[in-house]
C-alpha positions, 0 to 999 in steps of 0.5 A, spaced: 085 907 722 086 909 729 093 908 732 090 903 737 087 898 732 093 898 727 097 897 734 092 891 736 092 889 728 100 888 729 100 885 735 095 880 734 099 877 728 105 877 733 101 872 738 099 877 743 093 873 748 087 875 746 086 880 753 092 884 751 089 885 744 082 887 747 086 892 751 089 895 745 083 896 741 080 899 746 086 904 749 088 910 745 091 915 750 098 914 748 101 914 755 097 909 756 098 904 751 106 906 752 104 903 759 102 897 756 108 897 752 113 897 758 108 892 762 109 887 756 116 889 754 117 882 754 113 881 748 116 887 745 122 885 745 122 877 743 117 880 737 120 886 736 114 889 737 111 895 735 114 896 728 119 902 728 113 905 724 109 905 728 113 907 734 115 913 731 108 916 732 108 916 738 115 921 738 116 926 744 111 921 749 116 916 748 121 919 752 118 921 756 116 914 758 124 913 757 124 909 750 128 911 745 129 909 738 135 911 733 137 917 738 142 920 743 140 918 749 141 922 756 137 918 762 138 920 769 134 916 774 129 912 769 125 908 771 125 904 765 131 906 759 129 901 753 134 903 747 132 901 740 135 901 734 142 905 733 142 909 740 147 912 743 148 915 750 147 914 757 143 912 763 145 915 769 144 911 777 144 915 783 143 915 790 138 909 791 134 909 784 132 903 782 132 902 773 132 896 770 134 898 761 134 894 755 138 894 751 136 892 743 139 892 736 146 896 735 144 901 740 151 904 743 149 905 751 154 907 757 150 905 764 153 907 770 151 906 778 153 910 784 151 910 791 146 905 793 142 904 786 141 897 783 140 897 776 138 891 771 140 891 764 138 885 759 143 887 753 140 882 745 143 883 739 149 887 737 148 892 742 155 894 746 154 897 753 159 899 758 157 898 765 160 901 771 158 901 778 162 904 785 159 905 791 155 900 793 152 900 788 149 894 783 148 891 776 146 886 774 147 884 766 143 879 762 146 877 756 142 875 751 146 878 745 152 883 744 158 885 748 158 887 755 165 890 759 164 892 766 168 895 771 167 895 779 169 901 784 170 901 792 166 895 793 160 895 788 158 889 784 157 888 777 154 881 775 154 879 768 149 872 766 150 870 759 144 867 757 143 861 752 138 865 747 137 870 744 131 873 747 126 871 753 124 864 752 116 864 751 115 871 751 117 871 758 123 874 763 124 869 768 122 872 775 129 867 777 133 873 773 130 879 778 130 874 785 138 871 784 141 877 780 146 879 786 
């Protein structure tokens, strides 16, 4: 079975909407089917999809992409970081980046921002992460799971919500968390 019928298969058991699903059987270039993992990270994430098996067939793509799974982590300026598994490592903001990262299972990971970047970072599980803004920088934390420390220098912001479940409701992120985050 192709790669993007077994992807498709497994979705369609999570729940995946009958669009998402026609898309999945008919794409099989794996960028852009990492593409439309990143696109529905929310599903991803709250139906921990796809399976660490098939995701290991898509090793050396991936991070490129910046999604890493069980592995050492060195991230500067990605638009995306998602760390599955038992990652470690960090992911680096400067200047003016923008990068929103999830953080997932026992994932270890260090986020710093400095300059003018805005991070976003939703943490579930067990993850541990270290957030650390200076300049004018800005994090925003959601946490859903795991712990979270933070530190602030010259007058940057580190914001921390606690959410109240343990994944996006609905299979959603909430627009509210990216309008209100600082």
């Amino acid at each position: 079975m192709k790669l993007n019928k077994e992807l498709a298969e497994e979705a369609k058991k999570k729940g995946v909407c009958a669009e998402w699903y026609s898309q999945l059987l008919h794409t099989e270039d794996k960028h852009a089917l990492i593409k439309m993992f990143l696109k529905g990270i929310d599903f991803c994430i709250s139906e921990g999809y796809p399976s660490p098996r098939l995701f290991r067939q898509f090793d050396g793509i991936r991070q490129q992409h910046g999604i890493f799974q069980s592995e050492q982590i060195q991230a500067e300026n990605f638009e995306y970081v998602v760390a599955l598994g038992q990652c470690q490592g960090a992911a680096t903001y400067t200047g003016y980046a923008v990068g929103q990262v999830f953080v997932k299972h026992n994932t270890k990971l260090s986020v710093t921002a400095s300059g003018s970047a805005f991070v976003m970072v939703d943490v579930f599980d067990g993850a541990q992460v270290e957030v650390a803004a200076k300049g004018n920088a800005k994090i925003c934390v959601n946490q859903y799971g795991g712990s979270v420390a933070s530190s602030e220098l010259d007058g940057a912001k580190v914001k921390i919500i606690r959410k109240q479940s343990k994944t996006y409701k609905n299979g959603s992120r909430q627009q509210h968390d990216f309008e209100h985050a600082l």
